[in-house]
C-alpha positions as CSV (number, residue, x, y, z in Angstrom):
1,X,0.0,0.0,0.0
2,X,1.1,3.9,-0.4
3,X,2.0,5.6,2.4
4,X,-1.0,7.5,2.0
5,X,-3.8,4.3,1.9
6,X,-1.8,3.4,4.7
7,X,-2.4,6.7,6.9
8,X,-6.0,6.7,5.9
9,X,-6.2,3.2,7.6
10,X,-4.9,4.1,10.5
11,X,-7.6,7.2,10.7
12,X,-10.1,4.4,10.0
13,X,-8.8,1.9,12.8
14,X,-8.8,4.9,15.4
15,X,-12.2,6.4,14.3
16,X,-14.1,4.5,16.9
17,X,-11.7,6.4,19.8
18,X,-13.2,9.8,18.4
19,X,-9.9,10.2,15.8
20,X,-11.1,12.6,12.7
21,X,-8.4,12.8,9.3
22,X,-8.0,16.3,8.8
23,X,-5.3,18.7,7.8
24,X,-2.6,20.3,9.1
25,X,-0.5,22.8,7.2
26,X,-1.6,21.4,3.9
27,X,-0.4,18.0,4.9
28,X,-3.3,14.9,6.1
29,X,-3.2,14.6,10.3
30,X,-4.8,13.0,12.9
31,X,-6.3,15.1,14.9
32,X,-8.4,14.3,18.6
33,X,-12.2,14.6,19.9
34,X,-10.7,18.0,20.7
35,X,-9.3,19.0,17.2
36,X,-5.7,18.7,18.3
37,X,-3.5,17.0,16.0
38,X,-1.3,14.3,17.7
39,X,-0.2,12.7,13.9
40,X,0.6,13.5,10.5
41,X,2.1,12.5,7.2
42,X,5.0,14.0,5.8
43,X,5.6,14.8,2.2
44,X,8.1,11.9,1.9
45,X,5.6,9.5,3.4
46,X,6.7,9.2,6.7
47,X,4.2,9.7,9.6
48,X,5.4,12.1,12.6
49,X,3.6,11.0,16.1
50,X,3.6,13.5,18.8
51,X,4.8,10.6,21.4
52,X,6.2,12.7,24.2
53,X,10.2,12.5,25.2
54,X,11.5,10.1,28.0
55,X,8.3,8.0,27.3
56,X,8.6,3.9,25.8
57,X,6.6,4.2,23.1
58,X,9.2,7.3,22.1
59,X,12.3,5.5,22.7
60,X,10.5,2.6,20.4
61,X,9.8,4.8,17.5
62,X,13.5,6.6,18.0
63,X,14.4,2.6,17.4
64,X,13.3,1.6,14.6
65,X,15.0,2.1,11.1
66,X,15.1,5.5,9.5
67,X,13.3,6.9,13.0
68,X,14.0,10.4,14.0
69,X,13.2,13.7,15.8
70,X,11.0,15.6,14.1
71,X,12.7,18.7,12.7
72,X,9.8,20.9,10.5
73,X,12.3,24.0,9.7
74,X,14.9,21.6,8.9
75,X,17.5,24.0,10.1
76,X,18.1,21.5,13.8
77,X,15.4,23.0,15.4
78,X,14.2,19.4,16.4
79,X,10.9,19.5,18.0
80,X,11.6,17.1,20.9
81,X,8.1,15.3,21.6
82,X,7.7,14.4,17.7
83,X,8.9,11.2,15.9
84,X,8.9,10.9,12.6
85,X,8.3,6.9,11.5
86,X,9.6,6.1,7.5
87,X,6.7,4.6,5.6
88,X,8.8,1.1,5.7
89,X,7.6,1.1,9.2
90,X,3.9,1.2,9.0
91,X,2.7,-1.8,10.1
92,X,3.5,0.5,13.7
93,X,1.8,3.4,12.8
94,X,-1.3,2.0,14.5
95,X,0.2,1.1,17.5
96,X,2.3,4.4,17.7
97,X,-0.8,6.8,16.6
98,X,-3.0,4.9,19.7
99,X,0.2,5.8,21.8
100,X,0.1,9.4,20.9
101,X,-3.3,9.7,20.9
102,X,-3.3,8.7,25.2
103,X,-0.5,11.3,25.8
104,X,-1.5,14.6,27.4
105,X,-1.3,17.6,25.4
């Protein structure tokens, strides 16, 4: 699947928790019952999940292949509580996306 059939899935799997697709600065997110965005996909096809530092499920993502900190300026300004996620590890984005989703904003 695309990176992008496989965001819209996720939306679809989380719609039952209140989730709604949306958009955020012209890109697809995720956004809660309260219109925050917690998720998005990136241009490139990666997803960024707004999994809060020092927490498992952010040292998991910072784990897997091609996994950073999220830097949207790309000038090292890395936003700390955002992981981006490469497309070749979607088969997470569920898990990760439910994770972000319980984390206080």
């Amino acid at each position: 699947m695309s990176a992008e059939e496989d965001f819209r899935q996720v939306g679809d799997e989380l719609a039952d928790l209140g989730v709604q697709v949306s958009r955020m600065m012209g890109r697809p997110a995720l956004k809660d019952q309260a219109g925050k965005v917690f998720a998005s996909l990136q241009r490139d096809g990666a997803m960024v999940f707004r999994l809060v530092r020092d927490t498992p499920e952010h040292a998991d993502a910072l784990n897997l292949p091609g996994a950073s900190l999220f830097d949207p300026s790309g000038k090292g300004r890395e936003v700390k509580d955002w992981v981006v996620v490469p497309h070749s590890s979607a088969d997470t984005w569920t898990d990760l996306a439910e994770a972000a989703l319980s984390r206080p904003r």
